[in-house]
DSSP file (Angstrom, degrees, kcal/mol; ACC not computed):
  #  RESIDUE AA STRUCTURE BP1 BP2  ACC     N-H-->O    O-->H-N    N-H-->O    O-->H-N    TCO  KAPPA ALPHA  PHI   PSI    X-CA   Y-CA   Z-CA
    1    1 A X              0   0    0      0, 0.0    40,-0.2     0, 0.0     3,-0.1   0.000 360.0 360.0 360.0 135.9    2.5    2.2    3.9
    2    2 A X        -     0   0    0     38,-0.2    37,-0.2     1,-0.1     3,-0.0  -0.289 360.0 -76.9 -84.5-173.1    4.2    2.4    7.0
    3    3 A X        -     0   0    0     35,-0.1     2,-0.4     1,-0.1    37,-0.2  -0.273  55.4-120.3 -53.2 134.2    4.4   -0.2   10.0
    4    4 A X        -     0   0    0     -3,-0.1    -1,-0.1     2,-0.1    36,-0.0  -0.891  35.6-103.2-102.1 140.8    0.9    0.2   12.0
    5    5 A X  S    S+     0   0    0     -2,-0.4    -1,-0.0    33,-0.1    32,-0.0  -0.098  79.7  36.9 -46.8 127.7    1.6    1.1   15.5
    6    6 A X  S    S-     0   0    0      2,-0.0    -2,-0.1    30,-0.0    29,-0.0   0.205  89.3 -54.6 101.5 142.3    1.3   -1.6   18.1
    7    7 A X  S    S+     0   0    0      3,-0.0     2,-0.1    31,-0.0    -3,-0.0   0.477  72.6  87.4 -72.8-148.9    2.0   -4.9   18.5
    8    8 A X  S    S-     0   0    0     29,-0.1    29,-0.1     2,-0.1    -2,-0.0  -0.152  82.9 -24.3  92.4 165.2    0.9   -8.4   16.3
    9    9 A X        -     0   0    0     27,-0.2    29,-2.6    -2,-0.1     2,-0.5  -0.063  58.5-133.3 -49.0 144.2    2.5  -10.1   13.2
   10   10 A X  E     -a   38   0A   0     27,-0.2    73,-1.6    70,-0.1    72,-1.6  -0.972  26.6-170.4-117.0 122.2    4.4   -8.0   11.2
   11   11 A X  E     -ab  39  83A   0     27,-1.5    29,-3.3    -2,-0.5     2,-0.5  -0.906   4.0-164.8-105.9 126.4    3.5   -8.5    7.0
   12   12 A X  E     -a   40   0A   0     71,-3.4     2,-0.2    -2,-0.4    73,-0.2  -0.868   9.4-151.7-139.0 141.0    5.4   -7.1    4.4
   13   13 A X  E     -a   41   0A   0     27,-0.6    29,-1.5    -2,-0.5     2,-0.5  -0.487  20.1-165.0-101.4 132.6    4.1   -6.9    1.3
   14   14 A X  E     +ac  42  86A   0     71,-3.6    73,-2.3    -2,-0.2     2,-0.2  -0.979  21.0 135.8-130.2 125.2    7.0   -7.1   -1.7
   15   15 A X        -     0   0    0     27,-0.9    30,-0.3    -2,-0.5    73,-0.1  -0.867  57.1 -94.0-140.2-162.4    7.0   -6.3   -5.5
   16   16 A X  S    S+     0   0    0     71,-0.3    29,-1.8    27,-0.3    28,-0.6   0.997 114.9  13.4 -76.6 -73.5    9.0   -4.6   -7.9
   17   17 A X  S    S-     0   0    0     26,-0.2    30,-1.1    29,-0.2    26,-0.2   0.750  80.1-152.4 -69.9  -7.1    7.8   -1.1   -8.2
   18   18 A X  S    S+     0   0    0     28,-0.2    53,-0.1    24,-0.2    -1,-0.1   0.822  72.3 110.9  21.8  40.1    5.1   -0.9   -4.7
   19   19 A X  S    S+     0   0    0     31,-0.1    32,-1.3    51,-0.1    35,-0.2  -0.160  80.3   6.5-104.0  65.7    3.6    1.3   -6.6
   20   20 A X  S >> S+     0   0    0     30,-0.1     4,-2.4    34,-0.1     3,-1.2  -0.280 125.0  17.8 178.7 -92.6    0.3   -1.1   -7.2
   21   21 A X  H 3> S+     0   0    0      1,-0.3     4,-1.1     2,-0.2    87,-0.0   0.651 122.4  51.9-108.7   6.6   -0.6   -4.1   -5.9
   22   22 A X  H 34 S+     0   0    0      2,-0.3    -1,-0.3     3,-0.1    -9,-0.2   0.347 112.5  51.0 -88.9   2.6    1.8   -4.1   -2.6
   23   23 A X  H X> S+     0   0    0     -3,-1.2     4,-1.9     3,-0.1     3,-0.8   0.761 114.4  46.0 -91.2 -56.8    0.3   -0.7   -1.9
   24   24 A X  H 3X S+     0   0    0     -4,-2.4     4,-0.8     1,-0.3    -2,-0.3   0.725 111.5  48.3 -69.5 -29.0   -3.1   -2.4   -2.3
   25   25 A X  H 3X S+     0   0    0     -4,-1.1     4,-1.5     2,-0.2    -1,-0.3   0.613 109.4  49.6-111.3 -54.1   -2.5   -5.0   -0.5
   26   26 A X  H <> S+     0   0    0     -3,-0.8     4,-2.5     2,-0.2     3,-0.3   0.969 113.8  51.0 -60.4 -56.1   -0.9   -3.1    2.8
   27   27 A X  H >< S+     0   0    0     -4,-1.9     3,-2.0     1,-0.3     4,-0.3   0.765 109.1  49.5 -60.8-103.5   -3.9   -0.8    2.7
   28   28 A X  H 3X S+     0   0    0     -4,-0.8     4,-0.9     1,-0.3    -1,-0.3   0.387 115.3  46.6   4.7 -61.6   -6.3   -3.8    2.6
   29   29 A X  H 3X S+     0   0    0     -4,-1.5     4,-2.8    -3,-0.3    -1,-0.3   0.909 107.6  47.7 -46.3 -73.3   -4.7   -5.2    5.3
   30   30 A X  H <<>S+     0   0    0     -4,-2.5     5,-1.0    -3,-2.0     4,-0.3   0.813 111.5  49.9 -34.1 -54.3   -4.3   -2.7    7.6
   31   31 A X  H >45S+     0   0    0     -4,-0.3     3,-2.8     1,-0.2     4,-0.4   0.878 114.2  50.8 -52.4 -85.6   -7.9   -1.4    7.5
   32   32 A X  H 3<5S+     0   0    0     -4,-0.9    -2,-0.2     1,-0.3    -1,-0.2   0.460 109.4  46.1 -27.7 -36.6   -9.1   -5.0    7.9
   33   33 A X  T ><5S-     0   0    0     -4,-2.8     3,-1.8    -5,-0.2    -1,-0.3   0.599  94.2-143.9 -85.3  11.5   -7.1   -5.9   10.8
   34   34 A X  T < 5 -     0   0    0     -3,-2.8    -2,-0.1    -4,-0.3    -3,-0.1   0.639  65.5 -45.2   9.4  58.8   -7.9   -3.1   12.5
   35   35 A X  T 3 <S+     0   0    0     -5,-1.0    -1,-0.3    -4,-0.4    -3,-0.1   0.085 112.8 102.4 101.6 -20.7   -4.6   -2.5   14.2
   36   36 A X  S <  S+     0   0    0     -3,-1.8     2,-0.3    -6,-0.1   -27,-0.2   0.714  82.9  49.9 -74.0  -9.2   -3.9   -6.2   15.5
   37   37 A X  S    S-     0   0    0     -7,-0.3     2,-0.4   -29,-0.1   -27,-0.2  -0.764  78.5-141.3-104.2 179.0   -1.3   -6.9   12.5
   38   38 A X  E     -a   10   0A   0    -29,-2.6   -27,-1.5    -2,-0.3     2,-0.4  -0.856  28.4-173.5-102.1 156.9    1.4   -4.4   11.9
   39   39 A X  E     +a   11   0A   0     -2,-0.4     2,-0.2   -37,-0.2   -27,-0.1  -0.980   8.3 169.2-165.4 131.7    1.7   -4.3    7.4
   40   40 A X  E     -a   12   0A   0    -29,-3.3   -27,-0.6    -2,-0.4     2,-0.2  -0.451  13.5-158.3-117.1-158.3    4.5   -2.2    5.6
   41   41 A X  E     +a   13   0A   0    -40,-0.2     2,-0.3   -29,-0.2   -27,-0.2  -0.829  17.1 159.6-176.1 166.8    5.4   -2.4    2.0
   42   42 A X  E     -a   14   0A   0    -29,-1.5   -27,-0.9    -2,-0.2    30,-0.2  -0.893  25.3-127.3 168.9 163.9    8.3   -1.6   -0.3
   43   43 A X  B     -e   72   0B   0     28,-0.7    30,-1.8    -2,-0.3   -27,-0.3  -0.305  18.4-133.3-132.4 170.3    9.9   -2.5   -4.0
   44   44 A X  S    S+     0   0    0    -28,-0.6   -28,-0.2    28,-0.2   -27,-0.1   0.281 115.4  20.7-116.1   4.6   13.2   -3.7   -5.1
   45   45 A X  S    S-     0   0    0    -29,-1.8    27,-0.1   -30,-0.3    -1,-0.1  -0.343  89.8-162.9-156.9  71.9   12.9   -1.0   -7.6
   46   46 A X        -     0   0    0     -3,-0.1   -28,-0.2   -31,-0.1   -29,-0.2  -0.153  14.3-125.9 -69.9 154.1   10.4    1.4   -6.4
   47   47 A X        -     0   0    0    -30,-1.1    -4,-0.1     2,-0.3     3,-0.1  -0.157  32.0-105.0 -79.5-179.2    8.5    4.2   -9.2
   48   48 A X  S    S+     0   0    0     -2,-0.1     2,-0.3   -29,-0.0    -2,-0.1   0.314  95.6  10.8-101.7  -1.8    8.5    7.3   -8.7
   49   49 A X  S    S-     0   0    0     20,-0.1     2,-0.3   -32,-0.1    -2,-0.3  -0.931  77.3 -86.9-161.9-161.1    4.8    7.2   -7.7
   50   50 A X        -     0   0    0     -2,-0.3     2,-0.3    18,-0.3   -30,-0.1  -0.797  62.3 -97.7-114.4 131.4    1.4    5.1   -6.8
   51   51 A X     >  -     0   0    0    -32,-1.3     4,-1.2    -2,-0.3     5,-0.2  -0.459  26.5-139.9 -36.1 101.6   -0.4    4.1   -9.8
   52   52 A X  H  > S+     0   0    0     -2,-0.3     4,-1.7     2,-0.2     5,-0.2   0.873 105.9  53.1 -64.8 -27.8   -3.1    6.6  -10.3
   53   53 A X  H  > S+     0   0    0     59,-0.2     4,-2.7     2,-0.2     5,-0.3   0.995 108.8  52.6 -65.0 -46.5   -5.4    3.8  -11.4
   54   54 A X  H  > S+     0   0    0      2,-0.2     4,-1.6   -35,-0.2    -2,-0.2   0.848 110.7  44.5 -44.7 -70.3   -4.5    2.1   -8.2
   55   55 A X  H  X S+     0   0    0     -4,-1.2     4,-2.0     1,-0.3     3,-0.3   0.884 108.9  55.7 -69.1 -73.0   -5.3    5.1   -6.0
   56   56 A X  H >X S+     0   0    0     -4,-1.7     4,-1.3     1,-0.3     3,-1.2   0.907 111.6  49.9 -48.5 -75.6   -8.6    5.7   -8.0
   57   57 A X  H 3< S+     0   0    0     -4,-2.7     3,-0.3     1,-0.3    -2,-0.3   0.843 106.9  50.8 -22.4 -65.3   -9.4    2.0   -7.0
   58   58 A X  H ><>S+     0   0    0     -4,-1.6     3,-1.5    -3,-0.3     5,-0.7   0.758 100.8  66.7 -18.2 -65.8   -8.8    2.4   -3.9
   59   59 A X  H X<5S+     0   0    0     -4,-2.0     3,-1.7    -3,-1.2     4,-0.3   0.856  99.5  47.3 -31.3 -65.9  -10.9    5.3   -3.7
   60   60 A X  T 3<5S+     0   0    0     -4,-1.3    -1,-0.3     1,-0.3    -2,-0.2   0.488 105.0  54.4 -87.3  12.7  -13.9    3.7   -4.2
   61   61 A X  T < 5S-     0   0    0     -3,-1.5    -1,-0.3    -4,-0.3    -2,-0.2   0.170 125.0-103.4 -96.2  -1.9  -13.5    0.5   -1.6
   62   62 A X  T < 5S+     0   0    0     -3,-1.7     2,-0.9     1,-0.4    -3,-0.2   0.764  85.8 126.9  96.6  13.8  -12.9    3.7    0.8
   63   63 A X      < -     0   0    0     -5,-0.7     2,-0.8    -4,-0.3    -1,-0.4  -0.914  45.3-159.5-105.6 111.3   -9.4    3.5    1.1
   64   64 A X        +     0   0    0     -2,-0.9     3,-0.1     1,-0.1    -8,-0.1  -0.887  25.6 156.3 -87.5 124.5   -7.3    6.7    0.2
   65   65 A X        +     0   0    0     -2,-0.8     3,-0.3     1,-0.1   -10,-0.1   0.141  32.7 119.2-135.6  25.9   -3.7    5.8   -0.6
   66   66 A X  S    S+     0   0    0      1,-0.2    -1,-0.1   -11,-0.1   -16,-0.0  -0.125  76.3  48.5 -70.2  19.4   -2.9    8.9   -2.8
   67   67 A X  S    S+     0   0    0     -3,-0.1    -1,-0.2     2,-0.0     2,-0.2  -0.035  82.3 126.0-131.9  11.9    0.1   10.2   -0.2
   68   68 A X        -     0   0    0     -3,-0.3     2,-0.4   -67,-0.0   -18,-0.3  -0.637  52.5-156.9 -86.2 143.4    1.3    7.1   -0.3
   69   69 A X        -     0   0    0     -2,-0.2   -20,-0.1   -20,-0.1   -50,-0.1  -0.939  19.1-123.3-129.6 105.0    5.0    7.1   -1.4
   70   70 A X        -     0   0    0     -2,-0.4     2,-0.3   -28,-0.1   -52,-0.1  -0.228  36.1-150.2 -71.7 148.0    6.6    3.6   -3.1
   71   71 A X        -     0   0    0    -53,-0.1   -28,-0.7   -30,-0.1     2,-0.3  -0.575  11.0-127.0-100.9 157.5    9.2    2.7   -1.1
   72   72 A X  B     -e   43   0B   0     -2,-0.3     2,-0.4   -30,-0.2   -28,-0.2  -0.811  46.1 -87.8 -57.3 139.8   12.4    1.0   -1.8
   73   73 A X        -     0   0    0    -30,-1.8   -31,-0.1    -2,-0.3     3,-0.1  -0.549  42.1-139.0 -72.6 127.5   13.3   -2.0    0.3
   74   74 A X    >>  -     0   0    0     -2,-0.4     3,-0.6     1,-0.2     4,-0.5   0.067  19.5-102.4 -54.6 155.5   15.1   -1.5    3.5
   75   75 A X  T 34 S+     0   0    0      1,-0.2    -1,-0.2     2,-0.1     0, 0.0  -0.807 109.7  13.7 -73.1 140.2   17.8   -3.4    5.1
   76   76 A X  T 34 S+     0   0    0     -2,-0.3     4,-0.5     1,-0.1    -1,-0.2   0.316  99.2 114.4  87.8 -10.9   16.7   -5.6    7.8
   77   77 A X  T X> S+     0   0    0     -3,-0.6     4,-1.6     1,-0.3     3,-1.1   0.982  75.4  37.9 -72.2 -58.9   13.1   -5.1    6.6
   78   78 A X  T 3< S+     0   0    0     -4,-0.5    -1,-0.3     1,-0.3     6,-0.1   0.527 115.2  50.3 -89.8  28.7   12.1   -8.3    5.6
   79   79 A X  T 34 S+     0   0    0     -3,-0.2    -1,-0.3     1,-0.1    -2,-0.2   0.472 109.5  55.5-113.1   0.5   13.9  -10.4    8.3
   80   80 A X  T <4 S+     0   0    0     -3,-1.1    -2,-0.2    -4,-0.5   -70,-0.1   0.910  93.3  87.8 -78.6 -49.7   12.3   -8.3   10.7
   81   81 A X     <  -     0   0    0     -4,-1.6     3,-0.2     1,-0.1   -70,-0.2   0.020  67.1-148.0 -78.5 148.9    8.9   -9.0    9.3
   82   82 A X  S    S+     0   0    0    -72,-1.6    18,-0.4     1,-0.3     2,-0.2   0.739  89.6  29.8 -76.0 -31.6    6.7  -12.3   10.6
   83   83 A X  B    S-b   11   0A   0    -73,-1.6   -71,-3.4    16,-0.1     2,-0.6  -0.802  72.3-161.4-151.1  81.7    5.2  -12.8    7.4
   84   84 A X  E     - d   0 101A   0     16,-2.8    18,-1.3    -2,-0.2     2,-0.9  -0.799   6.2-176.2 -81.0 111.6    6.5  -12.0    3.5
   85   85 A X  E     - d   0 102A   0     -2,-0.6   -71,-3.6    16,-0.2     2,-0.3  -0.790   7.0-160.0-112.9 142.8    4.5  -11.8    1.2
   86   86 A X  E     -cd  14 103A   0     -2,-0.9    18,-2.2    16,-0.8   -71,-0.2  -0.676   3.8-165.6 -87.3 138.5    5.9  -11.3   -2.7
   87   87 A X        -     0   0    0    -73,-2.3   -71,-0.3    -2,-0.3   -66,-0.2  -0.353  68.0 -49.5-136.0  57.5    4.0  -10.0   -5.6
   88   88 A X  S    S+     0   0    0    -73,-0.1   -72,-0.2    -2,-0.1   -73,-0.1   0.779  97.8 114.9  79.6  37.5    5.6  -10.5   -8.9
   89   89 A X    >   +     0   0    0    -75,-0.2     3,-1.2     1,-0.2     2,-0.2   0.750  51.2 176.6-109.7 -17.9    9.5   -9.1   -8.0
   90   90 A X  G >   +     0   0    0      1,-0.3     3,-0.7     2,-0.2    -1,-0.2  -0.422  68.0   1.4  27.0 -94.1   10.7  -12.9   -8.6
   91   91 A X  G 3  S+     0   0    0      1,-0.2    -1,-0.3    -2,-0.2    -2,-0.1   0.600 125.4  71.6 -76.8  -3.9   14.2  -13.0   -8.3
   92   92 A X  G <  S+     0   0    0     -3,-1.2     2,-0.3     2,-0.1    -2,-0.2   0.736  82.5  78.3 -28.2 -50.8   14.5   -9.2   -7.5
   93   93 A X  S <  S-     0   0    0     -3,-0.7   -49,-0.1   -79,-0.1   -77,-0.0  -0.538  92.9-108.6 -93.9 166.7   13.0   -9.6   -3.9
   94   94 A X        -     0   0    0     -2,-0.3     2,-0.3     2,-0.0    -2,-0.1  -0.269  26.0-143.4 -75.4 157.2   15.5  -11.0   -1.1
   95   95 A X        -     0   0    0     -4,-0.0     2,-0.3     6,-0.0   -17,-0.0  -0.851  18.0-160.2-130.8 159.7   14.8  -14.9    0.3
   96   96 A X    >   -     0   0    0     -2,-0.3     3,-2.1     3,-0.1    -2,-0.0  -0.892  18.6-116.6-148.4  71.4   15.5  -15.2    3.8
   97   97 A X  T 3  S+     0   0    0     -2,-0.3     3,-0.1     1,-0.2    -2,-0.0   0.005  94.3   9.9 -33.1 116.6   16.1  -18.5    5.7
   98   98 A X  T 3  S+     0   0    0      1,-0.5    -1,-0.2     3,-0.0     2,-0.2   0.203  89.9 102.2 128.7 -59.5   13.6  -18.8    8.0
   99   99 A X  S <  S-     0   0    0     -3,-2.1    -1,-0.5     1,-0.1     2,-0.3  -0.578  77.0-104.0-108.5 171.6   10.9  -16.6    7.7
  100  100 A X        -     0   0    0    -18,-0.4   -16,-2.8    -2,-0.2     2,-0.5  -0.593  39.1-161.5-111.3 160.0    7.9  -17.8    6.3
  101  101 A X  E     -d   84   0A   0     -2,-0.3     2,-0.3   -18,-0.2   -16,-0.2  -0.847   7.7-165.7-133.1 148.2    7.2  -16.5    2.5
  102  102 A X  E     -d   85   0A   0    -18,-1.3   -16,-0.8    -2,-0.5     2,-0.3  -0.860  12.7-147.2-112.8 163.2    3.9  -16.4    0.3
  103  103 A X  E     -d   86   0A   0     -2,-0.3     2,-0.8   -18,-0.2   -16,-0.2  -0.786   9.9-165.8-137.8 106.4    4.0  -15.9   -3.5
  104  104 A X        -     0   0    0    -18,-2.2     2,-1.9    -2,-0.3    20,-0.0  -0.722   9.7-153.8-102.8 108.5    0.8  -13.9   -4.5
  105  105 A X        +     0   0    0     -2,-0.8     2,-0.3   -18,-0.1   -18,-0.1  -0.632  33.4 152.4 -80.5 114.7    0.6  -14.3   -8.6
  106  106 A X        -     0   0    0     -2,-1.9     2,-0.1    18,-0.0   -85,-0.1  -0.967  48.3-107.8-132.8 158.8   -1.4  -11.1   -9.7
  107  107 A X        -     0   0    0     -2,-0.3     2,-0.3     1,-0.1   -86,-0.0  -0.428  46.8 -84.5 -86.2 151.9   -1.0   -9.5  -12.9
  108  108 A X        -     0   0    0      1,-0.1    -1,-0.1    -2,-0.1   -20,-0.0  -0.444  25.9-162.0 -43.2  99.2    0.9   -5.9  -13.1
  109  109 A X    >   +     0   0    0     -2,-0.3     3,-1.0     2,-0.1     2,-0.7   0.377  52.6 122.8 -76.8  19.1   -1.5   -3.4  -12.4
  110  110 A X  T 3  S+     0   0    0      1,-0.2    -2,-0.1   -57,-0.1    -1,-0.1  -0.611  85.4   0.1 -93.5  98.2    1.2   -0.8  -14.2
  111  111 A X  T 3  S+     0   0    0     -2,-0.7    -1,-0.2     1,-0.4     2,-0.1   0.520 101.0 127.8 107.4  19.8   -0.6    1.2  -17.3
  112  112 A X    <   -     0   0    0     -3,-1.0    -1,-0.4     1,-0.2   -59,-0.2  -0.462  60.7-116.5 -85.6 167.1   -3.9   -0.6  -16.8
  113  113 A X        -     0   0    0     -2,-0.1    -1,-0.2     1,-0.1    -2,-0.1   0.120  34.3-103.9 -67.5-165.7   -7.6    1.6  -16.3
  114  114 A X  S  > S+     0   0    0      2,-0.2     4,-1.3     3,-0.1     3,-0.3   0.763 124.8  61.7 -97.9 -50.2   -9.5    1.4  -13.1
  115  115 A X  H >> S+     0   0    0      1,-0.3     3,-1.0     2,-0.2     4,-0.5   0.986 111.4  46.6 -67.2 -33.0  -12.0   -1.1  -14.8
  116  116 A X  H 3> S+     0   0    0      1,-0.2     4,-0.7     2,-0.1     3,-0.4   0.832 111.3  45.0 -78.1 -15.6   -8.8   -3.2  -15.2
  117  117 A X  H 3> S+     0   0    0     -3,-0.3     4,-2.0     1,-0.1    -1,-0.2   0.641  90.5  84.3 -89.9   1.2   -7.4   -2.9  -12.1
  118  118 A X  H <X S+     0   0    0     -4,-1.3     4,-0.9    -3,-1.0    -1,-0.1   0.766  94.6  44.8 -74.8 -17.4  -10.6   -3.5  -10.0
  119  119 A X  H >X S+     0   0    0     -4,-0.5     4,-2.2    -3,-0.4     3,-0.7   0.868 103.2  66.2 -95.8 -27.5  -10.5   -7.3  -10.1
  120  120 A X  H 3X S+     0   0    0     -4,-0.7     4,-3.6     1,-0.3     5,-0.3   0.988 111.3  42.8 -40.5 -53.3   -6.7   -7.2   -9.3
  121  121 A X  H 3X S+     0   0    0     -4,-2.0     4,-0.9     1,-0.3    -1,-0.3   0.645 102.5  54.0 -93.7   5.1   -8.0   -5.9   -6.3
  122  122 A X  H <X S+     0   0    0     -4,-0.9     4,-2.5    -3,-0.7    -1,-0.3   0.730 111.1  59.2 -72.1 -23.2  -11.0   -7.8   -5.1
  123  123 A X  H  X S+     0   0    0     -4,-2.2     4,-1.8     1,-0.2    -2,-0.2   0.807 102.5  46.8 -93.6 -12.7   -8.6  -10.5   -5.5
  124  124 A X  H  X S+     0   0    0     -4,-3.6     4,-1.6     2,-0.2    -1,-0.2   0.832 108.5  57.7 -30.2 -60.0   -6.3   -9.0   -3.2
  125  125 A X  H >X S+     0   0    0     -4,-0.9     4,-3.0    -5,-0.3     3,-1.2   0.969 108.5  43.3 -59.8 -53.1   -9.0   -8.5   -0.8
  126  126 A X  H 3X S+     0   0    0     -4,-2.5     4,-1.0     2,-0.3    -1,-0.2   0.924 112.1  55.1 -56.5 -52.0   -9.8  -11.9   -0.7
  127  127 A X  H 3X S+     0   0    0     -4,-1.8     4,-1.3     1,-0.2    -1,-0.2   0.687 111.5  46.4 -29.5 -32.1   -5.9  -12.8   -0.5
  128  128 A X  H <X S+     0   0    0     -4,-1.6     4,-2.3    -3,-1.2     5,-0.4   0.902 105.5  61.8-117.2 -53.5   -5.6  -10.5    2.6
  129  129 A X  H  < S+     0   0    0     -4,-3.0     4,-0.3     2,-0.2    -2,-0.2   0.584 108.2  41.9 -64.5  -3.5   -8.8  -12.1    4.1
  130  130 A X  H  < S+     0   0    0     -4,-1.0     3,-0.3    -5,-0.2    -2,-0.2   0.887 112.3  53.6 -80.1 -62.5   -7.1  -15.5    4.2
  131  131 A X  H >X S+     0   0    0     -4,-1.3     4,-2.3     2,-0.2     3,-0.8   0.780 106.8  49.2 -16.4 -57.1   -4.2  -14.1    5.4
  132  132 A X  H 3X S+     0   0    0     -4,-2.3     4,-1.4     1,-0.3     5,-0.3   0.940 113.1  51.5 -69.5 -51.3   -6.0  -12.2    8.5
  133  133 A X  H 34 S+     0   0    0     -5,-0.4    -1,-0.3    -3,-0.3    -2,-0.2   0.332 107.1  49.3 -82.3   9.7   -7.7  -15.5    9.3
  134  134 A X  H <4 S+     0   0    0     -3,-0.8    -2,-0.2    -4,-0.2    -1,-0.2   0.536 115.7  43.2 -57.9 -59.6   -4.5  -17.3    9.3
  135  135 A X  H  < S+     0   0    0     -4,-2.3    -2,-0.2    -5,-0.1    -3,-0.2   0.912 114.4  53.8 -54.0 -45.6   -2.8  -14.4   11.7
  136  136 A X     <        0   0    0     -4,-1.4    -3,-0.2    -5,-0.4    -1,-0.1   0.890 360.0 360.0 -64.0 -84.6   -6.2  -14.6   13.8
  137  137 A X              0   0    0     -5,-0.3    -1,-0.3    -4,-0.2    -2,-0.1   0.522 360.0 360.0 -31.8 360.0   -5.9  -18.6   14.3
């Protein structure tokens, strides 16, 4: 997902592939703040596509994230960003003096169903709605 347009805290959500739960996670996000954060996302070893069970999840909270394209991580991305949060890339993703870090342990949504990936993502949702009411305060 790219940066959302306009100003607020900038989150960027890191794992190893983004194609799963740093995809779900941006999405979440985004809808839910409705434009007051800015949310990216990107991999230290990005796939070559978004999880189809992830996208079929997705689907059904109302989210489409089927053109969504995992990203590699940028230079400059995450020192740019207000907020990292990391998702199972463990020594893979970059540490950054400074900027302020989460570590969300969720399991690999990579070769799971939809019925298994659905609780990955309410518990996302819930992650990213402490998060938003963190930003907010």
């Amino acid at each position: 997902m790219n940066p959302s347009p306009g100003g607020g805290p900038l989150v960027l959500f890191m794992c190893t592939h983004n194609a799963g739960r740093s995809q779900m996670a941006a999405a979440l996000l985004a809808r839910e703040s409705g434009g007051r954060v800015r949310v990216t996302s990107a991999g230290s070893q990005p796939a070559s596509e978004v999880n189809p069970s992830v996208v079929a999840a997705m689907a059904e909270v109302g989210l489409d994230i089927s053109r969504e394209v995992p990203k590699r991580l940028a230079g400059g991305q995450a020192e740019a960003a207000d907020v990292v949060v990391t998702m199972g890339c463990g020594d893979a993703c970059p540490v950054f003096p400074g900027k302020r870090y989460l570590d969300w342990e969720l399991p690999d949504p990579a070769g799971l169903t939809v019925e298994q990936v659905r609780p990955i993502r309410d518990e996302i949702a819930r992650l990213v709605a402490g998060l938003l009411a963190e930003l907010a305060s």
